[in-house]
N, C-alpha and C positions, 0 to 999 in steps of 0.2 A: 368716556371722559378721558382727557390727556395730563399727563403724570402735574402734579403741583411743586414749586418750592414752598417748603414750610417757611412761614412769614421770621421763627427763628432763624433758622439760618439765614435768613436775607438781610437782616436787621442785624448780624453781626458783621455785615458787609463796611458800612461807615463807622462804625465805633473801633476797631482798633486804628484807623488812620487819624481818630481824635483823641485818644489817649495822651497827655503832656505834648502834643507837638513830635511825639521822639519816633524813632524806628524800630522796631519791636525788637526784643533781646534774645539769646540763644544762654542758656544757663544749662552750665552740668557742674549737677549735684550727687556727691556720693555718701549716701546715710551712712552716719555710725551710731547713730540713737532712735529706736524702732518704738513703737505703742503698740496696745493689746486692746486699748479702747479709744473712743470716739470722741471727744470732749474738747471744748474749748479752752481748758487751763494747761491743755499740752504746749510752751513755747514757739513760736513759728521755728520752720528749719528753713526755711527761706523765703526771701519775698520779694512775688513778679509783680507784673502789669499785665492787663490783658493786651492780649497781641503775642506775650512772648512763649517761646518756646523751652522746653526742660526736659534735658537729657540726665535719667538718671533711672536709679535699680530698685528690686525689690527682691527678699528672702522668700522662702516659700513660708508653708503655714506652719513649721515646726519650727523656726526659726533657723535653718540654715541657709549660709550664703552662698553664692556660686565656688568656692573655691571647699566646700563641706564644711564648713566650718558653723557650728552652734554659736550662732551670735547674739541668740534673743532668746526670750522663753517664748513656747509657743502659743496657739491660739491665736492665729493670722496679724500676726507683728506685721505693722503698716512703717511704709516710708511717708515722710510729711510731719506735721502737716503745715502745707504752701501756701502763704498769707497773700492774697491776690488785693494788689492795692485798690480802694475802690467801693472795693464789692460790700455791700451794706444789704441788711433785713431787707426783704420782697423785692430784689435782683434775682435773678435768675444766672447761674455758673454755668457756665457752656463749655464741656471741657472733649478737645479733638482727641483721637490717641493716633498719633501718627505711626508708631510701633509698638509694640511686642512683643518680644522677642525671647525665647529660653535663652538663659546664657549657661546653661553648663547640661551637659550630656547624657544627664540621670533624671530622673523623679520616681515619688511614687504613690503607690494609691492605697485602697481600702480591699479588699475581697470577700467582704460580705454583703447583701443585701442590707441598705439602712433599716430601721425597725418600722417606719412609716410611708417604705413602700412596699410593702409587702404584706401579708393578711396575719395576724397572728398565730392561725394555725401554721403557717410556713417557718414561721419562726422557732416554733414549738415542734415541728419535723426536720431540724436542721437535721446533716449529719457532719457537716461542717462548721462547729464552735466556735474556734481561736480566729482571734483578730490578727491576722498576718496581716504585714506590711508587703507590697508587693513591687517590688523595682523593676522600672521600667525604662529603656534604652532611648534617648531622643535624637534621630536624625535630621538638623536642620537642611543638610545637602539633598535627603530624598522628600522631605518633608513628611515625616514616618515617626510615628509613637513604637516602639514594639516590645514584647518578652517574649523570652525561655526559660521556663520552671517547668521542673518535673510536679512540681504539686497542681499542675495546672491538665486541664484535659479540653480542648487540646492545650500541648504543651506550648505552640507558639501562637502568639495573637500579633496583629501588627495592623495599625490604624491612622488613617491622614493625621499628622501634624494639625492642630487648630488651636495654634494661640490667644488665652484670653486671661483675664480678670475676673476673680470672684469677687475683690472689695475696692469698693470707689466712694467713697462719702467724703461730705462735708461736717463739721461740728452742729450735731443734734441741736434742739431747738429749748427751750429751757433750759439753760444752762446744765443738760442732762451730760451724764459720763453715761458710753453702751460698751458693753464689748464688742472686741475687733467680730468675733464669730456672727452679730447678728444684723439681718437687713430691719430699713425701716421708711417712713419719708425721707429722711438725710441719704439715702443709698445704703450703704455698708457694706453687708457679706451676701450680697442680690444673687450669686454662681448663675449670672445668666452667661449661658452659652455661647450666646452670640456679642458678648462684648470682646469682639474684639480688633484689632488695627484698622483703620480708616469710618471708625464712629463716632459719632457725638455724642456723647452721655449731657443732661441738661439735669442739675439738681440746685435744689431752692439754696438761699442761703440762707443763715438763720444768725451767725454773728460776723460781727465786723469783720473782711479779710476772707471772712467764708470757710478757712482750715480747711485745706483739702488732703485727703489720705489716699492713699494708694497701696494694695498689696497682694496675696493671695492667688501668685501665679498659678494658671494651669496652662499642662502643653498640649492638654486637649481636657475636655469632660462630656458625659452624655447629658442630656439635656434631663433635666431633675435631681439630678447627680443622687443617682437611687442607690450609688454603694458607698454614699459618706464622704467622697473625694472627687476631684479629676486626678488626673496623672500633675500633682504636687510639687514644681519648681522653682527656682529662682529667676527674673526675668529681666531684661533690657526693655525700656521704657520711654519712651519719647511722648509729650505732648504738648498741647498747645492751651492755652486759655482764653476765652471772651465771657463779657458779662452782657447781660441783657437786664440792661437799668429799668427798675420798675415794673418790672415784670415778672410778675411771683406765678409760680406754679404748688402745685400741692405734694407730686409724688414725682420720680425719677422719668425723664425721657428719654429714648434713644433714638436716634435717625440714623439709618444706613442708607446704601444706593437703594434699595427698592422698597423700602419699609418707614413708618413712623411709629413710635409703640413708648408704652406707659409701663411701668415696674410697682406693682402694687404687694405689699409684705404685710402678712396677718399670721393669727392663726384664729379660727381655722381656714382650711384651704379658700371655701366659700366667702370669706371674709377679703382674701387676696385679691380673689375673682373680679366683686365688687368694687373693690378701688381702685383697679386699674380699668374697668371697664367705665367707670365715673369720671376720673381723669379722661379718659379718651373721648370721651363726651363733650367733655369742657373743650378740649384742644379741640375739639371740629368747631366746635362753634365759634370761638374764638380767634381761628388764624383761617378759619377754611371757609366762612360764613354759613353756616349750617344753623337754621334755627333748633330748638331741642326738639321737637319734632323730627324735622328733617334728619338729625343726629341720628334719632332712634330708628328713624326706617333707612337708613341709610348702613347702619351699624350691624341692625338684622338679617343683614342679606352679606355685609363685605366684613366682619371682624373676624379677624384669626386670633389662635394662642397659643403661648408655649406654656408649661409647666418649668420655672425656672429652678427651683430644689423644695425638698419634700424632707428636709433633715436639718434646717437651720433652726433658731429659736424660732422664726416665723417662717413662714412660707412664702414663697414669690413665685406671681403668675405674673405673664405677661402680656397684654393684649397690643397687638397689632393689626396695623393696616397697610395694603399694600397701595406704593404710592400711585401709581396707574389707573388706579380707581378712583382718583381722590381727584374735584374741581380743578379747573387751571384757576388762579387767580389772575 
């Protein structure tokens, strides 16, 4: 079978050219007022159209800014959130990240194993206790993570560059207030690995305007992010918005060049499993015509998955397909 375009992206082909008649806008926005949760009663910080584009930053999860500076309390302080005109209950928010970028030199991480990936006897074997902070050097010119710590064995490590986003949400659905730390349907604190520059993240909307958050750089993480962190920065941020009118989805999407994949957030793990592999389901059928049969044997043989963290209040799995396998429509 030969690679398919998801009927999302094709369908944001005509809607930003009918947006008010206008030509999409270019905004740069520089936060000076951050959030710690997810809710609708937070003020917009500004407000686009689909079509346009947003040039702006985010602190890391301690709340400092690119220049060190403590400008929030921590606990993944979000920039936003961005009232996208428009966008109304059962739309679907289609948000591009055209970059991400670290903007300053330093981050840093955790060095211990989280307490949920690991077995409790191991935790109960440690012989390493204390929660050290671990600073970690970032070179955008080699595209390189690295350290030198004597508390470290070996003492230097040094790992590709890989720019992404732990939290991307919209305003919860119930007029609920979350903290910034937790993923859920609305997206949140998802630490998928692979969000990151030239993806489309796709999440429901739930209130008017849809409130969009953004924050929680990392200048890389392993996938489960099983020591409690990525490497924890401040970032440059560019992206884009479209709305897919009437088009509700249940849980978070992402599309890259070779992939389509669903973010499903529980606990327990098992419970992740299941709704991301339920969403994926629906999206076959729905954009790919796959009857739910056809879904399921079709699903048994071609679904992949990541473990996206195992240390949030919930957990996120992700299930993916890869697009080469997937109908031409």
């Amino acid at each position: 079978m030969r690679s398919s375009v998801s009927l999302f992206a094709a369908a944001l082909i005509p809607l930003a050219a009918v947006v008010a008649g206008q030509a999409p806008a270019t905004h740069r926005f520089t936060p000076t007022t951050f959030y710690t949760t997810y809710s609708f009663a937070h003020p917009p910080a500004l407000r686009i159209k689909p079509g346009d584009h947003v040039v702006t930053t985010t602190i890391d999860a301690a709340g400092t800014d690119r220049d060190g500076r403590s400008v929030s309390p921590g606990g993944n302080p979000q920039t936003g959130p961005f009232f996208i005109e428009g966008a109304e209950p059962d739309d679907t928010l289609v948000v591009t990240f055209d970059k991400i970028e670290p903007n300053r030199a330093t981050g840093y991480s955790g060095s211990l194993m989280a307490p949920y990936a690991v077995t409790p006897q191991a935790i109960a074997a440690r012989t390493d206790r204390d929660a050290r902070r671990m600073i970690w050097n970032i070179d955008r010119t080699k595209g390189i993570v690295w350290i030198d710590s004597p508390d470290l064995t070996p003492s230097h490590l040094e790992l590709p560059l890989r720019p992404m986003l732990g939290c991307v949400a919209v305003a919860p659905a119930r007029k609920e207030a979350i903290t910034a730390i937790t993923p859920g349907a609305f997206g949140g604190n998802m630490d998928y690995a692979g969000l990151n520059a030239g993806v489309k993240l796709m999440l429901p909307v739930n209130e008017p305007g849809a409130l969009l958050f953004i924050g929680d750089g990392h200048a890389r993480m392993g996938e489960g992010e099983a020591a409690g962190t990525g490497v924890e920065t401040s970032m440059d941020v560019e992206f884009t918005v479209a709305l897919l009118k009437k088009r509700s989805i249940a849980w978070p999407r992402v599309e890259n060049d070779t992939h389509i994949m669903v973010l499903g957030s529980a606990r327990p793990l098992l419970e992740a499993f299941q709704l991301a592999t339920t969403e994926m389901q629906k999206w076959l059928m729905a954009d790919y015509g796959f009857s739910e049969r056809g879904a399921s044997t079709f699903m048994g043989q071609a679904l992949e998955y990541e473990i996206a963290n195992v240390v949030d209040p919930n957990f996120t799995v992700v299930a993916k397909m890869r697009k080469t396998l997937l109908p031409r429509r």
